[in-house]
N, C-alpha and C positions, 0 to 999 in steps of 0.2 A: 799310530802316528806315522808320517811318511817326513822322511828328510833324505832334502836334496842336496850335495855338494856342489862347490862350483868355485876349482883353483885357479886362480892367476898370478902366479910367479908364487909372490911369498903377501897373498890374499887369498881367503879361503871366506866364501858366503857359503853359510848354512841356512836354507829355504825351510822353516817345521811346518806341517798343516796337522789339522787336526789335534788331539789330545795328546799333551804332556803332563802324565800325570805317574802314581807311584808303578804303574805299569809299564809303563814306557821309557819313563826319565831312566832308566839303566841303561837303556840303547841308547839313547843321545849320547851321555858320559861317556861309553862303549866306543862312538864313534868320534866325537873327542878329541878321549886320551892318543887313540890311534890317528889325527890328523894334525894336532898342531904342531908337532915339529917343525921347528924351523917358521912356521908362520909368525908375521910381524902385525898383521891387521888381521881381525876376524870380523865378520857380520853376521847378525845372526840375525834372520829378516823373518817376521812373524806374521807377516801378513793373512796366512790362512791357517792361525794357528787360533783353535775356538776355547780353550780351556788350559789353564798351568795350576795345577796344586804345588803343594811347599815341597814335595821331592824336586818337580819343576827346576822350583825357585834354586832350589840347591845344587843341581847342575849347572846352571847360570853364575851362579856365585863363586863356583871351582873355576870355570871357564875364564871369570873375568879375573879371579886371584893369578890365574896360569898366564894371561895375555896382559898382566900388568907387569911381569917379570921379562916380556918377550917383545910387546909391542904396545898394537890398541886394541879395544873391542866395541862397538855400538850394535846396537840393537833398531832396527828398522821394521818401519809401516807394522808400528802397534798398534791394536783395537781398541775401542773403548773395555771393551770387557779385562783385557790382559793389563791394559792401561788403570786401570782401577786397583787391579789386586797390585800391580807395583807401585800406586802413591798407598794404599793402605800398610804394606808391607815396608815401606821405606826403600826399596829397591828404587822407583823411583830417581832416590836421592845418591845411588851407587852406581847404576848404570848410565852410559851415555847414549839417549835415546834420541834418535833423528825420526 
């Protein structure tokens, strides 16, 4: 998996490509825990992101618990693919997805 950072003031866009899966999703969470201090807005922009399994989904759902204490979080340019396993999943219905 490759992720991009990308702060402005107290906004932080996270870029994933490729695979979030039980491989990888410890490096996301990894990087993280180590970046949202202090951040009010997250994004976390999926656009070249091809695959998430439920470790995935569980990074995302620490992120959003952490940036509901702190600020906002949306999730942008999801794929059908990513898009599907979140209305199955009910994520969906928890994250705010542009």
């Amino acid at each position: 998996m490759k992720i991009t950072k990308e702060l402005n003031g107290a906004n932080l866009k996270v870029a994933l490509a490729e695979r979030l899966d039980t491989t990888t999703a410890p490096e996301l969470e990894a990087e993280l825990k180590n970046a949202l201090d202090g951040i009010t807005e997250l994004e976390l922009d999926l656009r070249e992101l091809e695959y998430m399994s439920s470790a995935g989904l569980r990074v995302l759902l620490s992120a959003q618990k952490t940036m509901q204490r702190q600020g906002s979080m949306k999730v942008t340019h999801v794929n059908e693919t990513i898009m599907e396993i979140f209305e199955v999943t009910g994520f969906s219905d928890i994250l705010t997805i542009e």
